[in-house]
N, C-alpha and C positions, 0 to 999 in steps of 0.2 A: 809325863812326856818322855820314856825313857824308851822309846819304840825308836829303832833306826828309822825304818820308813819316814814319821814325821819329822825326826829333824831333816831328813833329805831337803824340805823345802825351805830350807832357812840357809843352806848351805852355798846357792850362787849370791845371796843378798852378803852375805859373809865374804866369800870371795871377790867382790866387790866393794868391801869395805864398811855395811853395814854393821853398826851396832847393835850384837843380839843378845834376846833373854839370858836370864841368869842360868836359868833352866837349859838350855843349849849348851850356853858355858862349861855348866857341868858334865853334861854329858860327854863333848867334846873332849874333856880332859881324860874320860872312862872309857872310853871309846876307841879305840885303834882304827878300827876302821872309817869310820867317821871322821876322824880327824885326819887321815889318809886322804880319802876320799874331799877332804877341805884345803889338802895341801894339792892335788892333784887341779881343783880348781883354781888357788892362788897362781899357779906357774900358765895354766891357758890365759886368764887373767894377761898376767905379765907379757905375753907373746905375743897376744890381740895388741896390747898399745904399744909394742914396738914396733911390729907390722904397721898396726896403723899412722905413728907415729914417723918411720921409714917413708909411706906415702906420701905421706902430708907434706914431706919435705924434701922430695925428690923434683928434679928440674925436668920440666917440660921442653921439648922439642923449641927451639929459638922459629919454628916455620911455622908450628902448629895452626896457627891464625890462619895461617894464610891456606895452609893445607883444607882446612876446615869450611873456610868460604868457597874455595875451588867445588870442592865435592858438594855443598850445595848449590852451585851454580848449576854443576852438572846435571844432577837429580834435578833441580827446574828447568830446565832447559829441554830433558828427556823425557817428562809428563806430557803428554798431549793434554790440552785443554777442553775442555767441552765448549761447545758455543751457547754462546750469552742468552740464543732464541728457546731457549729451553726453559727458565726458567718462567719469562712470562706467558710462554704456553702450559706450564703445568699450574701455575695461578688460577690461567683462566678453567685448568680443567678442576679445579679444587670447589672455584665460585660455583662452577656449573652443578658439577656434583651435588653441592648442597643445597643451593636454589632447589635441584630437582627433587630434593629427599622435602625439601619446605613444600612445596606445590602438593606434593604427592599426598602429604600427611593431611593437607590442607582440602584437597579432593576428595578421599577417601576418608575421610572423618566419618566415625560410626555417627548412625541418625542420633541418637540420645544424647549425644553430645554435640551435636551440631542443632537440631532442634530450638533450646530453650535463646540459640543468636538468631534464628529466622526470628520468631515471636517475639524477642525481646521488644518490645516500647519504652519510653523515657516515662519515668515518674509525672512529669511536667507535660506529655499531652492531652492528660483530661485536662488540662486549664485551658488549653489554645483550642478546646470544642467548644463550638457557640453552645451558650445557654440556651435551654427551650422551654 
């Protein structure tokens, strides 16, 4: 493993703190670059958690709350609503729809498949024919 390329991917798990191969170890020691290129990661490392750390702990506006409810009032207020008669008109156009697609299939049913339910008989009506 003494190829730069592959230790490249060991190098943000490093800069992060990870515990690496031996194998790496060494290299890193051999390596100028590499170990550059691992020191160049520790300092963004470093800069991300003060930035984020910065955030984390800066004060919020004392109004925010309030600012924040305003502006959704607003935005509700400036939606036009649609009327409520729309929804159970599109129910009914849904049932209809598919009722019609049932009926159709049921109309239109090729003979060979409709056929063997015209003819069908119950096992049990030769019993209810009189004897002769």
């Amino acid at each position: 493993m003494s190829d730069c390329a592959s230790m490249r991917e060991f190098l943000d798990d490093a800069a992060l703190g990870a515990e690496l191969p031996e194998s790496v170890r060494v290299h890193l020691r051999t390596c100028g670059e590499c170990a550059a290129e691992l020191e160049r990661r520790h300092e963004l490392v470093g800069r991300l958690d003060t930035l984020v750390a910065a955030r984390a702990n800066a004060q919020l506006p004392s109004d925010l709350g309030a600012r924040v409810l305003a502006q959704i009032q607003r935005d509700t207020n400036a939606r036009p609503r649609p009327p409520m008669i729309w929804r159970p008109v599109a129910a009914a156009l849904v049932l209809a729809v598919v009722a019609f697609a049932i009926l159709a299939r049921i109309a239109f049913a090729p003979a060979p498949i409709a056929a063997p339910l015209v003819s069908w008989q119950s096992p049990t009506a030769t019993l209810l024919e009189p004897v002769r």
